[in-house]
C-alpha positions as CSV (number, residue, x, y, z in Angstrom):
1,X,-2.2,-0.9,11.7
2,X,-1.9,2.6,10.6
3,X,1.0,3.5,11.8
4,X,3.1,0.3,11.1
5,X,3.9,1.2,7.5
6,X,5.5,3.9,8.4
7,X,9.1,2.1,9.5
8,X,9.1,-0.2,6.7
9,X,11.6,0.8,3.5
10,X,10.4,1.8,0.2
11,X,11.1,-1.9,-1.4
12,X,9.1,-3.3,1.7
13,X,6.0,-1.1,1.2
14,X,6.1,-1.9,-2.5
15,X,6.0,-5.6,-1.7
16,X,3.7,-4.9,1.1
17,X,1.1,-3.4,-1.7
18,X,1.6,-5.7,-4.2
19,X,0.5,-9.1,-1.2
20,X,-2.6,-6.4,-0.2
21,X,-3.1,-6.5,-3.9
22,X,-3.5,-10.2,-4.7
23,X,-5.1,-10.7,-1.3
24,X,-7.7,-8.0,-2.0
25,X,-8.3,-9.5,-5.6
26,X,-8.6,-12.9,-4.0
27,X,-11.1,-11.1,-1.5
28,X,-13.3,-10.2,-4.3
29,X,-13.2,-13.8,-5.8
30,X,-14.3,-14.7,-1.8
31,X,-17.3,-12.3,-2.2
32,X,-18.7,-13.5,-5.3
33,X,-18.8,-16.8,-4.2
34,X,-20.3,-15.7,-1.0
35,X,-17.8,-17.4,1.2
36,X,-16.2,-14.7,3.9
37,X,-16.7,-14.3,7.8
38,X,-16.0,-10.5,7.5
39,X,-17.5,-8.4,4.7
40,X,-15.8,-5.4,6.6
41,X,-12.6,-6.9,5.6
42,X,-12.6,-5.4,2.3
43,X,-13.0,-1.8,3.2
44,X,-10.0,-2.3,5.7
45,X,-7.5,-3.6,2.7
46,X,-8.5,-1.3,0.6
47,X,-7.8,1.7,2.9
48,X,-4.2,0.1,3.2
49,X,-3.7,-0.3,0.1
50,X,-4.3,3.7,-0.2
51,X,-2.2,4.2,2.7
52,X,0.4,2.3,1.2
53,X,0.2,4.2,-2.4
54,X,0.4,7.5,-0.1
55,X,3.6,6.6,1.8
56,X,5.4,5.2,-1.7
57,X,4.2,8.2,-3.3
58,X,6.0,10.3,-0.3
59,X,8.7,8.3,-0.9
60,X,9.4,9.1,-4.8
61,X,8.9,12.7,-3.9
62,X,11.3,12.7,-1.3
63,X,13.7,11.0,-3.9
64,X,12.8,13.4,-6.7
65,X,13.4,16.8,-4.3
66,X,16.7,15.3,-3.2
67,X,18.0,14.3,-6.9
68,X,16.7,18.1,-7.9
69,X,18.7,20.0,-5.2
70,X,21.9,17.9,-6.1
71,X,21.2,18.5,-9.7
72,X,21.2,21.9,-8.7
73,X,24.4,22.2,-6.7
């Protein structure tokens, strides 16, 4: 799972974190009520979720270094 967010495109990661998002908020709704087979489970989306934020924030580096050096040329 760690490495498969690497091939996706920056629109696709962006979706990708906004599902882990809701699903992760719906987690937490899960907990409270006590009603989940895996209390592991949150740990795991939330570390996507960070992974996620690290490869968009890569991305929108990326972008900005490449706008820069055509700024500058």
């Amino acid at each position: 799972m760690k490495n498969s967010f690497k091939s996706l495109s920056f629109p696709e990661l962006k979706a990708r974190r906004d599902e882990l998002k809701r699903k992760y908020m719906e987690f937490r709704f899960q907990v409270i009520i006590g009603h989940i087979d895996n209390p592991l489970q949150k740990r795991i989306m939330r570390r996507q979720i960070a992974r996620l934020n690290t490869l968009i924030h890569q991305h929108e580096m990326l972008a900005q270094k490449n706008a820069d050096k055509a700024e500058a040329k």
